[in-house]
C-alpha positions as CSV (number, residue, x, y, z in Angstrom):
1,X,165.0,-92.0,-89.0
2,X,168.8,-91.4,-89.9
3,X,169.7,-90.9,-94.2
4,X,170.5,-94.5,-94.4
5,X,167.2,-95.5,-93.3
6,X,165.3,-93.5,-95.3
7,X,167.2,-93.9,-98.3
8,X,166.8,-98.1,-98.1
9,X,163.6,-97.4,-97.6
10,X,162.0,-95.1,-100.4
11,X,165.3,-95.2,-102.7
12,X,164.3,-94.3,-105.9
13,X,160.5,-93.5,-104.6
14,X,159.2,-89.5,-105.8
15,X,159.6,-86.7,-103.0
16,X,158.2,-83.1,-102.0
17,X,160.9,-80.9,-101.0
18,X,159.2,-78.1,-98.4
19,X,155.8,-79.0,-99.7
20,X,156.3,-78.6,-103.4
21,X,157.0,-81.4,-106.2
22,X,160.0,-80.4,-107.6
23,X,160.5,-83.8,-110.6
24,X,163.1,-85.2,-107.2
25,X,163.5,-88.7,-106.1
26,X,165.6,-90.2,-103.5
27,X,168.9,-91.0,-105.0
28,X,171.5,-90.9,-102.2
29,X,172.7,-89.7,-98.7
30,X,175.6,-89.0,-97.5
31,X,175.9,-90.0,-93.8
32,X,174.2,-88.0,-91.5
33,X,174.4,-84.5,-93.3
34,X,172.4,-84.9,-96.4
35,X,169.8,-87.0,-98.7
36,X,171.0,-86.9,-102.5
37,X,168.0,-86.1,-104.8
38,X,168.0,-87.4,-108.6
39,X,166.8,-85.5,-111.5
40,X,165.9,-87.3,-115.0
41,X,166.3,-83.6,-116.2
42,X,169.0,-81.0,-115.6
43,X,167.0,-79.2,-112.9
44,X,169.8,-80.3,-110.1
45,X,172.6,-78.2,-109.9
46,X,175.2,-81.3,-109.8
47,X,175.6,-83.8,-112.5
48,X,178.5,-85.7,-111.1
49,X,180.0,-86.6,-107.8
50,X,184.1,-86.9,-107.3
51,X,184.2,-88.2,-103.9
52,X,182.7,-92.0,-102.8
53,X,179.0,-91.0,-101.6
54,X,176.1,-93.3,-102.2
55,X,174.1,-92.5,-104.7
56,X,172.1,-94.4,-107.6
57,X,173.8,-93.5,-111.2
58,X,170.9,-93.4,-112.9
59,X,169.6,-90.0,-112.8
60,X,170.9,-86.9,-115.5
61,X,171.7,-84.5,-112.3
62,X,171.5,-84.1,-108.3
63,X,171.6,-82.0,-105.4
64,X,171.6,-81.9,-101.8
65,X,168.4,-81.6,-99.4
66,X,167.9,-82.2,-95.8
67,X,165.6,-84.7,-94.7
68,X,163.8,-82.5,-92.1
69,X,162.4,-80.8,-95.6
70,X,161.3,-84.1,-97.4
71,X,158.2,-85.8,-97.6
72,X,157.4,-88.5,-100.0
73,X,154.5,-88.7,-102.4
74,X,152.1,-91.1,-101.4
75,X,150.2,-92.6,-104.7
């Protein structure tokens, strides 16, 4: 499954990142290097992008995770 993919598919859904629930959910990628995870809180370490990446503006802060160490909470 390539970022895109995975982003359409569970945008906005909650993720583990290497096992653990860290408050994350699938916010953005940017092409093949990176899924964007949002924050409602300041736990990500980036609250605003300056460069065109695609990414849902709805969340208080960000960062960057690799989608080899996501996994997404099932309900």
């Amino acid at each position: 499954m390539t970022n895109e993919e995975f982003f359409n598919a569970y945008r906005g859904e909650p993720v583990l990142y290497k096992g653990k629930d860290i408050g994350a959910y699938v916010a953005g990628y940017v092409e093949e290097k990176y899924i964007i995870l949002g924050f409602y809180d300041d736990k990500g370490c980036i609250l605003a992008f300056n460069t065109d990446v695609n990414v849902d503006e709805v969340y208080e802060s960000y960062r960057f995770a690799k989608l080899k160490y996501l996994k997404i909470i099932k309900s």
